[in-house]
Structures are given as C-alpha cells and as structure tokens.
N, C-alpha and C positions, 0 to 999 in steps of 0.2 A: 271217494278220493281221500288219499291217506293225508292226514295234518303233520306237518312238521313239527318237530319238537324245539319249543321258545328256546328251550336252552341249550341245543343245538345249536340254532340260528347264531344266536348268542355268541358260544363257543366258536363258532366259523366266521364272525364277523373280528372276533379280538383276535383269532389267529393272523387274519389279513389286515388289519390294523397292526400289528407287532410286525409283520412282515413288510407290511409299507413303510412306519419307521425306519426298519434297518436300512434299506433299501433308499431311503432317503438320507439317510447319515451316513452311509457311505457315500455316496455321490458328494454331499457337502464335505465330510471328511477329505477328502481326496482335492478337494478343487482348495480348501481354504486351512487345511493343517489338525488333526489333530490336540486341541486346548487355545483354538482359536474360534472355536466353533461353541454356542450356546447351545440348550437345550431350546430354548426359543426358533432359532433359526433351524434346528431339527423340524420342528413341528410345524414349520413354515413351510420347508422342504416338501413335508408329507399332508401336507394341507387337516392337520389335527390340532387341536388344541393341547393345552400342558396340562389338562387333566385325562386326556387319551395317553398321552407319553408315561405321567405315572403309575395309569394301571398297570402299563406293562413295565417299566423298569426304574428301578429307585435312583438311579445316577446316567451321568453319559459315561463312567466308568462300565458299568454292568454291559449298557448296550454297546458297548467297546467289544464286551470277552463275548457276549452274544456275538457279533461279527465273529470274532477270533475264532470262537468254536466251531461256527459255519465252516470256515476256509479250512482250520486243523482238520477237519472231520473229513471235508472234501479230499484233501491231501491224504490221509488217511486213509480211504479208500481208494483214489488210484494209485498212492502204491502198491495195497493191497492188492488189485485186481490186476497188476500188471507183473506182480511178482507169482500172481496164481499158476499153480504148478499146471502143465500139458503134459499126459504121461508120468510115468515114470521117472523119469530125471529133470533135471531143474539146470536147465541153459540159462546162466548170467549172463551173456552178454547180448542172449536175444532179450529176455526181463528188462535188463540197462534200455535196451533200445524202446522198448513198452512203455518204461517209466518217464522217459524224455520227451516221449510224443505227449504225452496225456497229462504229466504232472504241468499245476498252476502255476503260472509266469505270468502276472499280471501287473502291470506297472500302479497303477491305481492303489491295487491293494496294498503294496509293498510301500507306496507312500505313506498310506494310512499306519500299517505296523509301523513302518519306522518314525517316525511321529509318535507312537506310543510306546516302542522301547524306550526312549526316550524320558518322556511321562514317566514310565517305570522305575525306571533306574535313580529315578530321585524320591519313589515314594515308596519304599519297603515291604508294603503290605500289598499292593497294587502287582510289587515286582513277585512275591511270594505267590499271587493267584495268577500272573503270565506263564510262571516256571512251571506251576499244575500243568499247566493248558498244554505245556510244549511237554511236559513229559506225557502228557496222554497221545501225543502226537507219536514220541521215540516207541512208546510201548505198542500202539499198534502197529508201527513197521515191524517191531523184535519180534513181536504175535507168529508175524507173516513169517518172516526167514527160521522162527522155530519149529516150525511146521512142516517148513523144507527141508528142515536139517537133516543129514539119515539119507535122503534122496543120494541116488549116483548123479555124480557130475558137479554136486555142492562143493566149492573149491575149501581147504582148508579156514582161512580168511575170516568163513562164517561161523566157524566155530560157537567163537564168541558173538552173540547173536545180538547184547546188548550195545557193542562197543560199534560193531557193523550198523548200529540202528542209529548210533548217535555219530557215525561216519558220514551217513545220509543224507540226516538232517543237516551238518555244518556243512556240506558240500553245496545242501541247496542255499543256505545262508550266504554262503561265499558267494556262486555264482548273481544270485537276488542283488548284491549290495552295485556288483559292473551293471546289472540292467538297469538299476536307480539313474546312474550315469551316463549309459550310452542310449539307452531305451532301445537295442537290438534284442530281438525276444529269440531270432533264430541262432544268431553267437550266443546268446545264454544257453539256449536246447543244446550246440556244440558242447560248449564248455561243459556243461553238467553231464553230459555224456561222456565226456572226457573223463572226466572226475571220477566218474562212480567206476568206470570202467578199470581205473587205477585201484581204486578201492576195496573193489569184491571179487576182484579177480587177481592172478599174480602180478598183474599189468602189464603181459608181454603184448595186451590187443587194446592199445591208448589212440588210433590212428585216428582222427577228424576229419 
C-alpha cells in the first residue's frame, strides 16, 4: 500500500483550511458589513482558531483581496468563455446574450465589495491594491476582444479594445449598484444586456 506523503497531507489540509476561512468571511461579511466584522468572529465562522487564520493571511484586508480575486478571476472567465469565438466570425449580440446568462450577479457579494470600496477610498494604499485587482479584471476582457479583433462581423466599436474593456466593466458597475437596491437579479441580467448591447454594437439592436 502506497504511504501518503506528510507533507502533502499537510499542504491539502491548509488549502481547505484557507478555503474554509474565506468561505466563512464571506458569509460573515455579507450578513454584518465589511469593517464591522473581527478577525475573531472570522475564525468563529470557520470553527479555527487565530493562529490557523495567521498562517494563512496577515490581515482581514489580504483575506478581503483573496475574496476579490476569487470573484475578478470568476468574472474573468465567463466573460472570456462567453466572448469565445464559434467559427469564423464573432456575433456580438449572441456573445452580449452569453455574457448575461452567465456573468456574476450576486447580492451578497456586491455587499461585501461595496462595503469595501468604501474601506478603500479612504485608505490610499488599500485603494492602490483594489485598482490592481480591477485592472487585471479590464485586461483580461481586452485579452478576449483582442483576439477577436480581425474576425468578420467585429463591429468598428471594438476597435479600441481597451476602452470596450473598460465599457464593460462600468456597465456592469452600473447595472450592480440597482441590484444593491431592488435585489431583482433578472432586471439587472435586462439591464446589462441592454447596456452592453448599446455598447459593442452600433446600438441599432437595444430591444429588452
């Protein structure tokens, strides 16, 4: 019988330990705010003590941008996969309608970010490591639409690949702040369909 390796073991026990964490701090995050929340009551969450929470993260800032990167990276990929070319040519408003179905629209989460734009915007250095996070966000939409570019049927719009990337993102910003409000996830999927449809195409096809 083959022996496991200790430090394997090891290594797959702090992965699910880091991951129960987050998992735990979001859930708290969400129910009680953002910088109202201790790292205490984290580890309470996740049934760990404060010397399990240090191995893995020096602050609830860090396990903040750990969250954040989860979700960008998420978002990241389905717009990627939903802008993935079929054929030859690149149909934006069937893509538009891919990105709607599949991109993140999670109330929860959107509490927790905003609660820490928040946080941000009064600590400089905190706002300097969100702006990273969100441009690694804009650069892999631009990745995707630079790949397309060249394709028949790419409307003009795209050209600029960088400007469309950050058209995107503030569209989904926008539509994110009414779901805070109403908490309708299927009028935000309209709306952002709406938007983007305005956006990447000459807008003559805005119908909802």
């Amino acid at each position: 019988m083959a022996v496991e390796n200790p430090t394997r073991r090891v290594t797959r026990r702090r992965v699910r330990t880091r991951a129960n964490l987050l998992d735990a701090a979001f859930a708290v995050f969400a129910a009680k705010g953002f910088g109202r929340v201790s790292i205490e009551e984290v580890c309470e969450a996740a049934g760990y003590s404060r010397g399990a929470f240090y191995s893995n993260f020096d602050s609830l800032d860090e396990l903040f941008f750990a969250l954040y990167r989860q979700r960008a990276d998420l978002i990241a990929d389905q717009v990627s996969g939903a802008l993935a070319l079929d054929g030859p040519g690149f149909d934006v408003p069937a893509a538009v309608d891919r990105v709607t179905e599949v991109l993140l629209l999670d109330r929860d989460w959107l509490l927790v970010k905003t609660d820490f734009l928040v946080y941000a915007a009064r600590v400089p250095e905190v706002a300097r490591t969100l702006l990273e996070h969100r441009a690694r966000l804009r650069r892999a939409i631009a990745d995707r639409l630079a790949r397309a570019r060249g394709h028949t049927g790419l409307p003009a719009v795209l050209v600029d690949v960088e400007g469309a990337a950050q058209a995107v993102v503030a569209a989904y910003d926008g539509v994110t702040v009414q779901l805070l409000l109403d908490g309708d996830v299927e009028r935000a999927r309209a709306w952002l369909k709406q938007l983007l449809t305005a956006l990447l195409t000459d807008g003559s096809d805005t119908t909802v």
